[in-house]
TORPA-4810 file (N, C-alpha, C, O; in nm, 3 decimals):
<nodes>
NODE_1_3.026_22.767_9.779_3.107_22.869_9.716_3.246_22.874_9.778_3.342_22.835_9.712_X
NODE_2_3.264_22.924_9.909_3.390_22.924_9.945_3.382_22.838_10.032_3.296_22.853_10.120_X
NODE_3_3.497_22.685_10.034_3.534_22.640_10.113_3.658_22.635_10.143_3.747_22.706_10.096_X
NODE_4_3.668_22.529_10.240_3.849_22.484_10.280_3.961_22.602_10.281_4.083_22.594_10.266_X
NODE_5_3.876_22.717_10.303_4.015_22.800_10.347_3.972_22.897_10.495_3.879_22.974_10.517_X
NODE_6_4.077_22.854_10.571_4.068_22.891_10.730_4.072_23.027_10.739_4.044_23.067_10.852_X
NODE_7_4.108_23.147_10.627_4.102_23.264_10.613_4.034_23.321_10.490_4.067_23.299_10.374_X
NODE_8_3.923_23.406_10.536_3.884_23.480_10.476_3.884_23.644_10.482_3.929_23.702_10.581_X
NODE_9_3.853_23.683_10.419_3.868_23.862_10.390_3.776_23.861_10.313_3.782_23.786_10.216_X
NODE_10_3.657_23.951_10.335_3.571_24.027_10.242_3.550_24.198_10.250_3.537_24.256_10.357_X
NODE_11_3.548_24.269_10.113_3.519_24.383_10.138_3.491_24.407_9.972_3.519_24.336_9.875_X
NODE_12_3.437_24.510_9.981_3.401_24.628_9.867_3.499_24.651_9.768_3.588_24.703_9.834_X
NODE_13_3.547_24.644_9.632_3.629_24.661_9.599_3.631_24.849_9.569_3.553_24.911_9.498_X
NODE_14_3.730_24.895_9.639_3.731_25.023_9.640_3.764_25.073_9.476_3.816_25.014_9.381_X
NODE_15_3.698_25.233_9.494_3.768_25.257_9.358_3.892_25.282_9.309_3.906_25.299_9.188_X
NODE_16_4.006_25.287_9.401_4.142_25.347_9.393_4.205_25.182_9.319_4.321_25.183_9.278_X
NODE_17_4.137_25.077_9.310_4.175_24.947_9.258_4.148_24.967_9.110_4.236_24.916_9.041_X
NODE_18_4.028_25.040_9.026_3.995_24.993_8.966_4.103_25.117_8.813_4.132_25.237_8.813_X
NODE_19_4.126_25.009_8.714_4.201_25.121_8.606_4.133_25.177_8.500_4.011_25.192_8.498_X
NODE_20_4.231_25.218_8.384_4.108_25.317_8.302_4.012_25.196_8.222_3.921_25.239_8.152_X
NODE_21_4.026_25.092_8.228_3.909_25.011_8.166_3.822_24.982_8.221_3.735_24.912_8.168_X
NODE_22_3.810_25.026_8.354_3.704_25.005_8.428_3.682_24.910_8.491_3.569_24.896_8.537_X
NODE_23_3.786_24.807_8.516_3.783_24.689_8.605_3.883_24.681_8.674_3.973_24.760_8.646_X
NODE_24_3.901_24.599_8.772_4.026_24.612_8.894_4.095_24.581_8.816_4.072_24.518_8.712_X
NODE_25_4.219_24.635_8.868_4.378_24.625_8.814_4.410_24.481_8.843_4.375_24.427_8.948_X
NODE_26_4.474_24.425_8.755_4.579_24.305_8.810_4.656_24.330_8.935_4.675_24.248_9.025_X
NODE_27_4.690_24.431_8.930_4.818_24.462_9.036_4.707_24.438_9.166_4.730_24.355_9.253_X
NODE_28_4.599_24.514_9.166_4.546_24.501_9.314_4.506_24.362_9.359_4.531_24.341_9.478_X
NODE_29_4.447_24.256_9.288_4.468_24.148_9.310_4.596_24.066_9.417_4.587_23.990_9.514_X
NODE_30_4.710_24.127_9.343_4.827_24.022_9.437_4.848_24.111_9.544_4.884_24.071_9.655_X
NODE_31_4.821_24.277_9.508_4.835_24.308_9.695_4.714_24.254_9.750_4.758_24.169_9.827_X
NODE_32_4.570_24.249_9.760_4.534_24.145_9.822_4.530_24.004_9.899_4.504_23.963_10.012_X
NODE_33_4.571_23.951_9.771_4.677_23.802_9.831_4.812_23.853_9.921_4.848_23.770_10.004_X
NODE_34_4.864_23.936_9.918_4.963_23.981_9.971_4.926_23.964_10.163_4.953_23.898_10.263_X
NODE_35_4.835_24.094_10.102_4.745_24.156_10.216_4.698_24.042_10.348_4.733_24.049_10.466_X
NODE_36_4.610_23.941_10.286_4.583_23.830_10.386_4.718_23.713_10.423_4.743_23.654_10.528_X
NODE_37_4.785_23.711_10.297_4.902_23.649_10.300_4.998_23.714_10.423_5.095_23.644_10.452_X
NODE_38_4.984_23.820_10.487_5.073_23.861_10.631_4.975_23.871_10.702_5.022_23.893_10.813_X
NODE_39_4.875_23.868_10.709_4.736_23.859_10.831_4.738_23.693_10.888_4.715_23.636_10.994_X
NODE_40_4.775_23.658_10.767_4.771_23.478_10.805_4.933_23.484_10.895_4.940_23.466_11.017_X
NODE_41_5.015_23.503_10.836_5.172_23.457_10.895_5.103_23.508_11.052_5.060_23.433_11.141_X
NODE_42_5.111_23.685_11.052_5.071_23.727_11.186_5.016_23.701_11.254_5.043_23.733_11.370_X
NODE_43_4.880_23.608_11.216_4.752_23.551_11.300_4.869_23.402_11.374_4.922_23.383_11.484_X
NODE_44_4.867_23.336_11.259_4.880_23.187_11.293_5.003_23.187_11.363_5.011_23.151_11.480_X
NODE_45_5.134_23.239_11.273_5.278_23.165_11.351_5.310_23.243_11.451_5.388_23.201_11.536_X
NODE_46_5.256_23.373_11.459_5.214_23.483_11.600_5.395_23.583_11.595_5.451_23.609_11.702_X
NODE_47_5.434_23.607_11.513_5.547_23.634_11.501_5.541_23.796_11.400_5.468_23.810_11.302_X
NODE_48_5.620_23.886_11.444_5.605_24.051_11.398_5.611_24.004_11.223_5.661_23.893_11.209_X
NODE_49_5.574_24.060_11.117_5.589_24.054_11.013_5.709_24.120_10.974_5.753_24.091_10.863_X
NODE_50_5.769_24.200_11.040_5.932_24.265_11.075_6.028_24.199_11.148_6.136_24.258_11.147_X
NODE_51_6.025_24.110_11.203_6.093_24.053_11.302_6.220_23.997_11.234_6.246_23.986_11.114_X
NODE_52_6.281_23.971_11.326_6.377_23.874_11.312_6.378_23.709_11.207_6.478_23.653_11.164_X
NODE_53_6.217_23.660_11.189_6.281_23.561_11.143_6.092_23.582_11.082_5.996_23.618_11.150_X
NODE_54_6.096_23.546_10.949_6.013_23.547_10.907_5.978_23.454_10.790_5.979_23.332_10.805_X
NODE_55_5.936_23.531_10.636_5.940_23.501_10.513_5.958_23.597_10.403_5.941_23.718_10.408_X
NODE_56_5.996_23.528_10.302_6.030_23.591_10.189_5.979_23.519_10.074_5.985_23.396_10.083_X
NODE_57_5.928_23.572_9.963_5.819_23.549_9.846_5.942_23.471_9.726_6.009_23.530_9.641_X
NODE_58_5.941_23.351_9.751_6.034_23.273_9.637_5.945_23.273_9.502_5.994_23.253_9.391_X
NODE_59_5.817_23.296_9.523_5.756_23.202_9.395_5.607_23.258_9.390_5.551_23.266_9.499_X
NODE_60_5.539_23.296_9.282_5.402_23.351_9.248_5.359_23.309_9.120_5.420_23.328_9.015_X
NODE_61_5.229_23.238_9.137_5.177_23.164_9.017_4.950_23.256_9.030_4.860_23.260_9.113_X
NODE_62_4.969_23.290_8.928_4.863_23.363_8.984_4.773_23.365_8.797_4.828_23.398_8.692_X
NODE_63_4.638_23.320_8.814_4.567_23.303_8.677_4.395_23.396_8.721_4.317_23.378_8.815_X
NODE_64_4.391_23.489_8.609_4.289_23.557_8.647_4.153_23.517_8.520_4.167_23.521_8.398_X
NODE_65_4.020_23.477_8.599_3.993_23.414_8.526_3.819_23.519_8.479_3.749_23.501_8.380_X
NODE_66_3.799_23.611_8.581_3.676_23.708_8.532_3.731_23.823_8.584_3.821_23.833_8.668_X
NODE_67_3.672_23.907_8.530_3.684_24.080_8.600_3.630_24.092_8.691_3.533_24.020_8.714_X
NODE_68_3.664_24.174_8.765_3.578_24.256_8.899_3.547_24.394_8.836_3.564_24.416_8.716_X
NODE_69_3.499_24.489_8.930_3.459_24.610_8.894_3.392_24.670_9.007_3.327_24.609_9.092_X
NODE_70_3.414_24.797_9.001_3.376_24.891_9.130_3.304_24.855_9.208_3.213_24.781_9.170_X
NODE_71_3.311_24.884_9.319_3.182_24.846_9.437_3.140_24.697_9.409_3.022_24.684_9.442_X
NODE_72_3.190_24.590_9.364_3.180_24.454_9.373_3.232_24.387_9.508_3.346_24.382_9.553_X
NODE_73_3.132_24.345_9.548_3.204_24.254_9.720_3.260_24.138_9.648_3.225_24.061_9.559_X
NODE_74_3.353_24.156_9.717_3.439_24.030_9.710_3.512_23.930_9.828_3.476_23.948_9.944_X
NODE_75_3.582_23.859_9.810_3.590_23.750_9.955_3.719_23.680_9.857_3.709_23.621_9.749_X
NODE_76_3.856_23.713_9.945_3.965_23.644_9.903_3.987_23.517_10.082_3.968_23.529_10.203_X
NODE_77_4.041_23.397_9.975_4.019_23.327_10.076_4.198_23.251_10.051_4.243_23.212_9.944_X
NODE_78_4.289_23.249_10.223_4.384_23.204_10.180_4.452_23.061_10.293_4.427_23.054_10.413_X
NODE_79_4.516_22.989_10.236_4.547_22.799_10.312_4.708_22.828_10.222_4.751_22.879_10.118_X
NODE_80_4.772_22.730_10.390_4.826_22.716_10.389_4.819_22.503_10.294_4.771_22.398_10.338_X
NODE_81_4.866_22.524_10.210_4.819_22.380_10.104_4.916_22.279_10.147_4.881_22.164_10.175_X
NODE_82_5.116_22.350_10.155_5.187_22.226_10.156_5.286_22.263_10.203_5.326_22.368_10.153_X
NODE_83_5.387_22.195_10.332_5.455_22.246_10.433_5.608_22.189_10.392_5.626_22.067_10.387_X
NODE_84_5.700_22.266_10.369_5.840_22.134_10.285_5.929_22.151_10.445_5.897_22.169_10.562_X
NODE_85_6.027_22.137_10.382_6.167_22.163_10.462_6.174_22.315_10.500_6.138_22.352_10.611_X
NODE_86_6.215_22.392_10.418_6.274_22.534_10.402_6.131_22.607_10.418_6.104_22.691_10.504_X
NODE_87_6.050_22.563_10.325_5.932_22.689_10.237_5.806_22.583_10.273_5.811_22.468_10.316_X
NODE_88_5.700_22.662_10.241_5.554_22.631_10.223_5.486_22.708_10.136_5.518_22.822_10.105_X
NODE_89_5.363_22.629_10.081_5.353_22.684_9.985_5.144_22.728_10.028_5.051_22.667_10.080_X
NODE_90_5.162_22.839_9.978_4.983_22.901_9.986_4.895_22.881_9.890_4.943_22.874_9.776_X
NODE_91_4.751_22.866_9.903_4.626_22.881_9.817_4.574_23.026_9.844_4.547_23.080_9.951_X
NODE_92_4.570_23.058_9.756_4.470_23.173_9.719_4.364_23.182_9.616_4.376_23.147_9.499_X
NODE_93_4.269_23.229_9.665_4.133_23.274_9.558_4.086_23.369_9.604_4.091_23.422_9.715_X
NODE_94_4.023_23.397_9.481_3.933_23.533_9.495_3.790_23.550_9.437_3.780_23.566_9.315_X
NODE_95_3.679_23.547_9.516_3.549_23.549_9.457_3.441_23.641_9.465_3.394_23.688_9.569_X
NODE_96_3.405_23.665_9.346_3.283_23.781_9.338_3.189_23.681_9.396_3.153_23.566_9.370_X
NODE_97_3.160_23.792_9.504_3.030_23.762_9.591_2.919_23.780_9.537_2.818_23.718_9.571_X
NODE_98_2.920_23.893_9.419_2.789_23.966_9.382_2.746_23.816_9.291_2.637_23.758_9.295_X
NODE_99_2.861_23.780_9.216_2.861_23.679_9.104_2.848_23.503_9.155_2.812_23.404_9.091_X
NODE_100_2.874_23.512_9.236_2.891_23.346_9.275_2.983_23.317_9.189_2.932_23.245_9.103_X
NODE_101_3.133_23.344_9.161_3.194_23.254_9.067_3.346_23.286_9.139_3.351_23.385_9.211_X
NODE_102_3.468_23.206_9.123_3.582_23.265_9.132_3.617_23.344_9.001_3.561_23.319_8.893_X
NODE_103_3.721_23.450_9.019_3.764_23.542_8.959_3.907_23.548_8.964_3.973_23.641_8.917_X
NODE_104_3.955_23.447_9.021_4.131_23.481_9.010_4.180_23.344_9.091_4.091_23.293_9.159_X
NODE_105_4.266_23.299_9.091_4.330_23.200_9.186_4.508_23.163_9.166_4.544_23.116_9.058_X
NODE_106_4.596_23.182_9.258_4.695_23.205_9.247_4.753_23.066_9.384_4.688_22.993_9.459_X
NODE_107_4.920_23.086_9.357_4.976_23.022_9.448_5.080_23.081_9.480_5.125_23.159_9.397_X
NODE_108_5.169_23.062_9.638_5.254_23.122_9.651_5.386_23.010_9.721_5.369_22.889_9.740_X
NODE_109_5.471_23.062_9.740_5.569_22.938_9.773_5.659_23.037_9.817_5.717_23.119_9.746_X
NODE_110_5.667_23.022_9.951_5.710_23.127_10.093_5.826_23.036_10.132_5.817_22.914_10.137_X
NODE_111_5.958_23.119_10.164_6.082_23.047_10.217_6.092_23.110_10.390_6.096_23.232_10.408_X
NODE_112_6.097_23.018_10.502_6.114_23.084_10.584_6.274_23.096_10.616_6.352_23.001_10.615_X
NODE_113_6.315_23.268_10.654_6.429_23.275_10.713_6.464_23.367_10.803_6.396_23.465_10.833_X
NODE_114_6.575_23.337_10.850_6.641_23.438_10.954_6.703_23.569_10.878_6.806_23.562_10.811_X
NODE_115_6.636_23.676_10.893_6.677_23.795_10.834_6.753_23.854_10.919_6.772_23.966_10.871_X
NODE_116_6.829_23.842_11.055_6.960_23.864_11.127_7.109_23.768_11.088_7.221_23.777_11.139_X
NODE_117_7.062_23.682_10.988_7.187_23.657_10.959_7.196_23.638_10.849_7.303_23.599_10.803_X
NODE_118_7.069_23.663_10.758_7.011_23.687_10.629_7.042_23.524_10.545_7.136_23.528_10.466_X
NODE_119_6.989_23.424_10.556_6.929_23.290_10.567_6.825_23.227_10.554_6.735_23.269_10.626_X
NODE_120_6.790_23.110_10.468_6.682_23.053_10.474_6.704_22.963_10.631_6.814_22.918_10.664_X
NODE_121_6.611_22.953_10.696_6.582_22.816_10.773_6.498_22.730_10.715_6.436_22.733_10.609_X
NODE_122_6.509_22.634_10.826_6.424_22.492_10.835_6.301_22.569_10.864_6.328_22.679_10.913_X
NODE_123_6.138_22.541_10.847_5.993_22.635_10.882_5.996_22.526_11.028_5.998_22.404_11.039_X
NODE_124_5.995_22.656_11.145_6.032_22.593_11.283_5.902_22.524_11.293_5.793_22.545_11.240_X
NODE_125_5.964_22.397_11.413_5.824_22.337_11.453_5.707_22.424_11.491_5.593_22.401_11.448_X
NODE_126_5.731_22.513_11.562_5.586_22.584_11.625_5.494_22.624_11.528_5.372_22.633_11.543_X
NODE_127_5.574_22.653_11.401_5.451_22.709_11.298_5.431_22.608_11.243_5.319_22.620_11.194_X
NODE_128_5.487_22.476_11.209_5.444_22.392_11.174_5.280_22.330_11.244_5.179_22.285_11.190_X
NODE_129_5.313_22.350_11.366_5.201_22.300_11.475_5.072_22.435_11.414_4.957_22.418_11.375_X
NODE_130_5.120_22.511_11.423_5.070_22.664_11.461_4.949_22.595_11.320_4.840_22.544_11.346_X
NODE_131_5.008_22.613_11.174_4.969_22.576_11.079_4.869_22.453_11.099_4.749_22.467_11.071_X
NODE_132_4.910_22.354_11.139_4.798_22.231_11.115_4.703_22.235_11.240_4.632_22.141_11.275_X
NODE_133_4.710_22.329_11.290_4.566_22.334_11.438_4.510_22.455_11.376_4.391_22.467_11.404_X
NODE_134_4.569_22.575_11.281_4.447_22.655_11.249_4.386_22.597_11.127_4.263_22.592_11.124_X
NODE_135_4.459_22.550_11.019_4.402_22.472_10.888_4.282_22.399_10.931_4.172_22.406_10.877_X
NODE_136_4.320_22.315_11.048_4.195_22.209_11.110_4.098_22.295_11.169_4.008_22.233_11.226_X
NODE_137_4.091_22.419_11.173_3.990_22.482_11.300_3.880_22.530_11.181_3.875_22.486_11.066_X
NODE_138_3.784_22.640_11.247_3.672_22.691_11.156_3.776_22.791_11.101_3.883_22.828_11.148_X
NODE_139_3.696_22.830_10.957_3.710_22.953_10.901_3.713_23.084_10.976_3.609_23.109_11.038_X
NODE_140_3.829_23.190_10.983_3.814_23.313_11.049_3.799_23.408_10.935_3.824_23.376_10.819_X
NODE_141_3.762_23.510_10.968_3.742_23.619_10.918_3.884_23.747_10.924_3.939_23.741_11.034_X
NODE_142_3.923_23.813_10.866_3.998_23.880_10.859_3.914_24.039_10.842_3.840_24.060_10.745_X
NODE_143_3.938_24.144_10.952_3.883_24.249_10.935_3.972_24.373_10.966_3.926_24.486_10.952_X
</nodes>
């Protein structure tokens, strides 16, 4: 069911997600991806999510493919896929646990920069490193 992604997150889908049709909102979806999407920067490149030099969201490609619905466990799982010059780009999914199936899968394409001189950079070596020793390690959990 879930492989190849070094981050996971599972929880309950609360009810404050879900809208008047009775299934999670679209919107809560990408704060999710959002959500692990700065647990990962923070975990791996070890750097404040406020800081001085970070990222900024160039690009969101996101296809939803079943519903969720209240109190459904779920498990969003997110990889770093492809590392450029400037930007890198993320995997995301999202799977009903109750269901065994994915339910959403998106991509993201992150520019890193210096927000003290308000700039893209080059994505520094360390997170480069940082990136290909956690990708290679076991799956963590996000709690």
């Amino acid at each position: 069911m879930i492989g190849g992604f070094p981050l996971l997150w599972t929880f309950t889908v609360p009810w404050s997600d879900v809208d008047m049709l009775q299934h999670v909102n679209n919107v809560a979806y990408i704060r999710w991806i959002e959500t692990i999407r700065c647990e990962y920067f923070t975990r791996v490149m070890r750097e404040p999510i406020n800081g001085e030099r970070g990222m900024i969201l160039a690009q969101l490609d996101f296809t939803y493919r079943q519903q969720l619905r209240y109190h459904e466990e779920v498990t969003v799982g997110c990889k770093v896929s492809h590392v450029g010059n400037k930007s890198f780009e993320m995997s995301h999914e999202i799977w009903s646990r109750d269901h065994d199936y994915v339910v959403a899968l998106g991509k993201t394409v992150l520019v890193a920069y210096d927000f003290r001189h308000g700039n893209s950079i080059r994505v520094p070596d360390e997170w480069r490193s940082a990136i290909a020793a956690f990708e290679a390690g076991p799956p963590q959990n996000y709690e």
